[in-house]
C-alpha positions in Angstrom: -15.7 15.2 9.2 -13.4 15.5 5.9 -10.2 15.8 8.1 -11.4 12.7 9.9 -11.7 10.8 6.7 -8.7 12.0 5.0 -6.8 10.6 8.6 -8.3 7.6 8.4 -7.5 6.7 4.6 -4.0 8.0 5.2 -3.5 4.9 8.2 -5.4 2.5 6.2 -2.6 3.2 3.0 0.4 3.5 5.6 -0.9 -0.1 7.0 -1.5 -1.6 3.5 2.5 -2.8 2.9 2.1 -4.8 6.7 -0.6 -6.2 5.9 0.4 -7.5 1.9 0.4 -11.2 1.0 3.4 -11.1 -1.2 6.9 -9.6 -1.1 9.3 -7.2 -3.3 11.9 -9.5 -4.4 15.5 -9.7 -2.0 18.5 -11.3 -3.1 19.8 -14.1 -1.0 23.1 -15.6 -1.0 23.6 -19.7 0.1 27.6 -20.3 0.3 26.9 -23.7 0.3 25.2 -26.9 -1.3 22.2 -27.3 1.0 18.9 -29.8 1.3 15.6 -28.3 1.2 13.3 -30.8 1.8 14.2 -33.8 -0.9 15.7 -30.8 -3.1 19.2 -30.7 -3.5 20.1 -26.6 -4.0 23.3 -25.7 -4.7 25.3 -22.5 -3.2 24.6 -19.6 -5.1 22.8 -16.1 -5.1 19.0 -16.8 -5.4 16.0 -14.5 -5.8 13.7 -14.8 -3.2 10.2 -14.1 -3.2 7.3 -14.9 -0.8 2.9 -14.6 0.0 1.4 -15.0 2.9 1.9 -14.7 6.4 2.7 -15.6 9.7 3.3 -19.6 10.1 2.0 -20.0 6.1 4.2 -18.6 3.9 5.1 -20.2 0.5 8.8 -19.1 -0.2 10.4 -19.1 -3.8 13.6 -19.5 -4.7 15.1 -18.5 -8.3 17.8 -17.6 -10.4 17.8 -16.8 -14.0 14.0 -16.1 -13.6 13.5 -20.4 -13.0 12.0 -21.5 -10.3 14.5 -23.4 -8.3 12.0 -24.3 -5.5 9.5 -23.8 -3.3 8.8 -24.5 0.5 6.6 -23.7 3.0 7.7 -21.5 5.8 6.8 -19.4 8.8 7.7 -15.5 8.8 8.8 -14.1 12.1 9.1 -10.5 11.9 12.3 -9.9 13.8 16.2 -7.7 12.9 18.8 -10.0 11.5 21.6 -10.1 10.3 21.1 -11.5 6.6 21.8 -14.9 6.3 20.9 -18.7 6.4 20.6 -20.7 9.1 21.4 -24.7 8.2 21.9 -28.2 10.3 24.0 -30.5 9.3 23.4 -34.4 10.1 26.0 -37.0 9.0 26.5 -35.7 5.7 23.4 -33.3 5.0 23.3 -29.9 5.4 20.0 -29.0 5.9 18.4 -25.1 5.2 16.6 -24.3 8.5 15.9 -20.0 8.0 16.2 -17.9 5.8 17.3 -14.4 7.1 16.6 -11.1 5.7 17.4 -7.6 7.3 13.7 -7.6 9.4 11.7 -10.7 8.4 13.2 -14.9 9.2 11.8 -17.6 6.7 11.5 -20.4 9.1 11.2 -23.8 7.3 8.7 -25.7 7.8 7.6 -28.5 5.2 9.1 -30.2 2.3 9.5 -27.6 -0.9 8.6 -28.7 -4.3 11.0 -28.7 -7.3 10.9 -25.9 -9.9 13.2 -28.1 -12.3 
């Protein structure tokens, strides 16, 4: 009955990081000036941080430990190769993904300025 136990606590800890709400922080580069939402964020190298899952996910963006922005997104575990996915129309370039080594930040609602 121990060894039963001890199995089972060792799965739920081993399942614990899948199931988290929040993130350890990645490091994302934008090469160029992008709209997120009504934000205007430039190209740069950007923290990025997230909580929640599946389709509602609040994403944060920062640098210099200020909150650029934040924007609602849905997670889609999948392999990548890290990146950003953008559209442009007439003259804006729009951020569409996020992409990180095995999880995609889909966009998916206006953000809201940290500035």
């Amino acid at each position: 009955m121990k060894r039963l136990a001890a199995i089972a606590s060792m799965l739920v800890l081993a399942a614990a990081p899948a199931f988290a709400a929040g993130s350890k922080p990645a490091n994302v580069i934008i090469p160029q000036n992008v709209q997120v939402g009504t934000t205007q964020l430039p190209a740069g190298s950007y923290k990025l941080e997230y909580t929640g899952t599946g389709a509602s996910v609040q994403v944060t963006l920062t640098q210099a430990k200020k909150t650029i922005v934040t924007f609602a997104a849905k997670a889609v575990d999948q392999k990548n190769n890290p990146g950003v996915d953008v559209i442009t129309n007439g003259k804006v370039t729009s951020l569409q993904a996020i992409n990180l080594d095995k999880i995609t930040f889909q966009v998916t609602d206006a953000p809201h300025s940290g500035q």
